[in-house]
C-alpha positions as CSV (number, residue, x, y, z in Angstrom):
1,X,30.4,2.8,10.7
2,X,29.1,6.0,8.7
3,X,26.6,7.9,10.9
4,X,23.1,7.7,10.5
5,X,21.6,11.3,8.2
6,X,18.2,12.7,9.4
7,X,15.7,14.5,7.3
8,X,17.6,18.3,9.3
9,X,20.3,17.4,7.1
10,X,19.2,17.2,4.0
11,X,18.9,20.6,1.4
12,X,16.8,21.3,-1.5
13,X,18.8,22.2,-4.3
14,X,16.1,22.2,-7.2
15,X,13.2,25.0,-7.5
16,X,11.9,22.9,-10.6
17,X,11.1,19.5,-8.6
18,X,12.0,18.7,-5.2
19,X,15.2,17.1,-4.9
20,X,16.6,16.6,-1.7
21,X,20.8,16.1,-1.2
22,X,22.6,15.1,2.4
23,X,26.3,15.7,3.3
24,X,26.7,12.2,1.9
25,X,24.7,10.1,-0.4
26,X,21.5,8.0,1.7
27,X,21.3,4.8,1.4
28,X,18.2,2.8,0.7
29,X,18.2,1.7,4.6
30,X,18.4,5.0,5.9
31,X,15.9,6.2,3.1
32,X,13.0,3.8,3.8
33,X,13.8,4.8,8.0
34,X,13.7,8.6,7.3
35,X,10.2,8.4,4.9
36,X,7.5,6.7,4.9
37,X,4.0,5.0,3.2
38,X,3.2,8.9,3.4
39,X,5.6,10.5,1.6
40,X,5.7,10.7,-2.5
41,X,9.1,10.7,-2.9
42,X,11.9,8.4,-4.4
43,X,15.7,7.3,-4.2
44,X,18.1,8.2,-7.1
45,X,21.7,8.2,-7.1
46,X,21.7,8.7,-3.1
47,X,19.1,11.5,-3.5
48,X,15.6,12.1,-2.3
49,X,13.6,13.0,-5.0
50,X,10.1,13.7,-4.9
51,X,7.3,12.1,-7.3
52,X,4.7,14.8,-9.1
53,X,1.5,14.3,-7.8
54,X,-0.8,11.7,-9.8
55,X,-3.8,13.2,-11.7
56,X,-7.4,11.6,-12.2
57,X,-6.8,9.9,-14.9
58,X,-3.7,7.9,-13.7
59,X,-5.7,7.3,-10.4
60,X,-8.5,5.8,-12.0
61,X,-6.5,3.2,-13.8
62,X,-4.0,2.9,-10.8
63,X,-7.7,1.7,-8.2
64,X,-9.0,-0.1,-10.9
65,X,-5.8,-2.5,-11.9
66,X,-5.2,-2.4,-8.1
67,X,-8.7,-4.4,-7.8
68,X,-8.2,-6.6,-10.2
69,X,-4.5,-7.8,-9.7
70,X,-5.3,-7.8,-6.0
71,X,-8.6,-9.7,-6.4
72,X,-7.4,-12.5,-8.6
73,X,-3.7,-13.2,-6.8
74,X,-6.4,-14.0,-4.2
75,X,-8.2,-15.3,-5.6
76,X,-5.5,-18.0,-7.5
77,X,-3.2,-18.1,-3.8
78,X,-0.3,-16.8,-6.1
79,X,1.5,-13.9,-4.4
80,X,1.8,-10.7,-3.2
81,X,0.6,-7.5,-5.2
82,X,2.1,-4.0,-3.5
83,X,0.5,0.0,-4.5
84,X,3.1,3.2,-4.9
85,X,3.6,3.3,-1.6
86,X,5.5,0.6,-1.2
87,X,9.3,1.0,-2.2
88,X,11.4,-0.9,-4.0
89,X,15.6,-1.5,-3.5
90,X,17.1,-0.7,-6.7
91,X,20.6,-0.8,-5.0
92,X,22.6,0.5,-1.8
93,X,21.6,3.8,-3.1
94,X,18.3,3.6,-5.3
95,X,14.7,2.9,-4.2
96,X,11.7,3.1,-6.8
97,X,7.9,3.3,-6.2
98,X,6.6,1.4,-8.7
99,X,2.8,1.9,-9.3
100,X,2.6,-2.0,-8.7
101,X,4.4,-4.7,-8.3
102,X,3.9,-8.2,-8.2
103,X,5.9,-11.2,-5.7
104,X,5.0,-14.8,-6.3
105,X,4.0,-16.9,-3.3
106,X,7.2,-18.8,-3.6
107,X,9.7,-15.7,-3.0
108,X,7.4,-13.5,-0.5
109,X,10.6,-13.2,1.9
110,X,11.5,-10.5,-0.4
111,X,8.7,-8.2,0.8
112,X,9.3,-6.5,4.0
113,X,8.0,-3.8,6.2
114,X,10.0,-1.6,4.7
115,X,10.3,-2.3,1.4
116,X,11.2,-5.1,-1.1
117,X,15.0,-6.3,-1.0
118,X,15.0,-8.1,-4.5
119,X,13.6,-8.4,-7.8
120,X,9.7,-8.5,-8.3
121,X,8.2,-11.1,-11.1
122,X,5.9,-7.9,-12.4
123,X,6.6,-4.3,-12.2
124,X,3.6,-2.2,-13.6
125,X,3.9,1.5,-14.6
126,X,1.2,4.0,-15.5
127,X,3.3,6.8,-18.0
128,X,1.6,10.1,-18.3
129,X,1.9,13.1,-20.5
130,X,4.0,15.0,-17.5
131,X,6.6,12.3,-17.6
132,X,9.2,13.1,-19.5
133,X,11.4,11.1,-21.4
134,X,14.5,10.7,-19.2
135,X,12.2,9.6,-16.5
136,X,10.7,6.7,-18.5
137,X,14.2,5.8,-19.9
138,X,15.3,6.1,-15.9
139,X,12.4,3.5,-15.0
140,X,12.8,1.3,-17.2
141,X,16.8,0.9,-16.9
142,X,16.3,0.7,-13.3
143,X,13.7,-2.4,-13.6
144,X,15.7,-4.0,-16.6
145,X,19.2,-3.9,-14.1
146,X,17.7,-5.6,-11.1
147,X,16.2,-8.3,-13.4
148,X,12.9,-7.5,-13.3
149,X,11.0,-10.7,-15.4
150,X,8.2,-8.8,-16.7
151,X,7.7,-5.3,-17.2
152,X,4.4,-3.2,-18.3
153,X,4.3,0.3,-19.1
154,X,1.1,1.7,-19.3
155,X,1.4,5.1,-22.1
156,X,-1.8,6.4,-21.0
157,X,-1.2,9.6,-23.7
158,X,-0.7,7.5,-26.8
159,X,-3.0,4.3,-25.6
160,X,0.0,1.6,-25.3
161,X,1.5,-0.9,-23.6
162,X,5.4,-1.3,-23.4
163,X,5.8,-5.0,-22.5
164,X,9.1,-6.4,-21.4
165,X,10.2,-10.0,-20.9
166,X,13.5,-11.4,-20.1
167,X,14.9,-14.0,-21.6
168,X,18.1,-15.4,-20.5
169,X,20.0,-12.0,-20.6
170,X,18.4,-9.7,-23.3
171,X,14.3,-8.6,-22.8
172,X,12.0,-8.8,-25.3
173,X,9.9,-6.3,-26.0
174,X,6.5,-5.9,-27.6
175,X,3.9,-2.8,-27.9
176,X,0.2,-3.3,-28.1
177,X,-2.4,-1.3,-28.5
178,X,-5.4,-3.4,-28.8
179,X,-5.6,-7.8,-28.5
180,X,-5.4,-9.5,-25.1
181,X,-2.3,-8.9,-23.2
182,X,-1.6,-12.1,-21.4
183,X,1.1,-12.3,-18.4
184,X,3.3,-14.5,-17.6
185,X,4.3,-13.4,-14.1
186,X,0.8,-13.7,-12.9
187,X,-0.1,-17.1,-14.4
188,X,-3.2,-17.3,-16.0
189,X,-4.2,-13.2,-15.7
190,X,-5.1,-11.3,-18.6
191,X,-6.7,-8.3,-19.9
192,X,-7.5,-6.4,-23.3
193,X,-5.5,-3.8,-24.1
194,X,-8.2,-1.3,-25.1
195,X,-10.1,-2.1,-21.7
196,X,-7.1,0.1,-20.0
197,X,-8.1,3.2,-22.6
198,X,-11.5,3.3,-21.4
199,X,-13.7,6.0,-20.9
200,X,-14.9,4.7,-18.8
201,X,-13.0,2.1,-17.2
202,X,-14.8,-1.3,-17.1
203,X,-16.3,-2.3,-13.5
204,X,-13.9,-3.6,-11.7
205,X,-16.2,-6.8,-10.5
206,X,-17.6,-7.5,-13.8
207,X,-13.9,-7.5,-15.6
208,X,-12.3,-9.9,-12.7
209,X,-15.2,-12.2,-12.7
210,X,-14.6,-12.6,-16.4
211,X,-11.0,-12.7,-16.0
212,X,-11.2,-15.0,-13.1
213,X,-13.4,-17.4,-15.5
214,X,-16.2,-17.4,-13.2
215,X,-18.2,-16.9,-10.0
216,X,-16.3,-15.1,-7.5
């Protein structure tokens, strides 16, 4: 059995970003032991790389789709809706942080202390100028190989949202930047498109009670 690394053993080998690199590649098991909810960083390719820091503007829309998705999964008794700082087993030697995630009720063994060890129905991810392009195309091939059934990125920059469905083998894909994005993951949840461009954002209680359909 290969021996267990520890945080000592691990070397920073990039000036630019953090990047962390062991005698050996980590695996996600030893990755989710070693860091924690605490800790901004990710797994990639057996390395521990860690995540720039969020600005205002991505928090803002991260707390206030964190409400809502939280509030009406709830609300409906549909599943199980997970922040950043909860990772996400790409394989033995990836591990995302997506800015949400979505489980439905039916396949919550999935989610554990840890981390989750399978597939979520919605992966959510707020893009922001400072990502570059290889880290998009990085996400998204990550989300697309696990089989991810629905995919949103956010383009906070050019106000638009990347949506990806599968179907069978292949995704669909669709960009919007205005109409009423509906999802199929979350049954029956929906927003419009220009509400996550806001300036400001919409309150949080007055949007779910309208998406919600109702008295909450």
């Amino acid at each position: 059995m290969a021996q267990t690394l520890t945080t000592k053993q691990l070397t920073e080998i990039d000036d630019r970003r953090v990047v962390l690199v062991g005698p050996r590649p980590l695996t996600f098991e030893e990755f989710v032991d070693l860091f924690d909810e605490d800790d901004e960083v990710e797994l990639i390719d057996g390395m521990v790389v860690k995540r720039l820091a969020a600005r205002d503007l991505h928090e803002d829309l991260f707390g206030w789709l964190y409400f809502l998705l939280v509030g009406y999964t709830e609300e409906k008794d549909l599943g199980i809706v997970r922040g950043s700082r909860t990772a996400v087993r790409i394989t033995e030697h990836r591990g995302r942080l997506p800015d949400l995630t979505f489980v439905r009720k039916e396949r919550v063994d999935i989610v554990r202390e840890e981390g989750i060890y399978g597939a979520p129905d919605l992966v959510i991810e707020i893009i922001s100028r400072w990502d570059t392009p290889a880290d998009i195309v990085g996400l998204e091939a990550d989300y697309r190989g696990m089989g991810v059934p629905e995919i949103w990125l956010i383009d906070q920059q050019h106000e638009r949202v990347r949506v990806l469905r599968k179907r069978g083998q292949r995704y669909t894909e669709r960009t919007m930047s205005k109409g009423v994005l509906r999802s199929e993951a979350v049954e029956g949840f929906w927003l419009k498109v220009e509400w996550l461009f806001a300036k400001p954002l919409p309150s949080k209680l007055k949007t779910l009670k309208e998406i919600v359909g109702g008295e909450i």
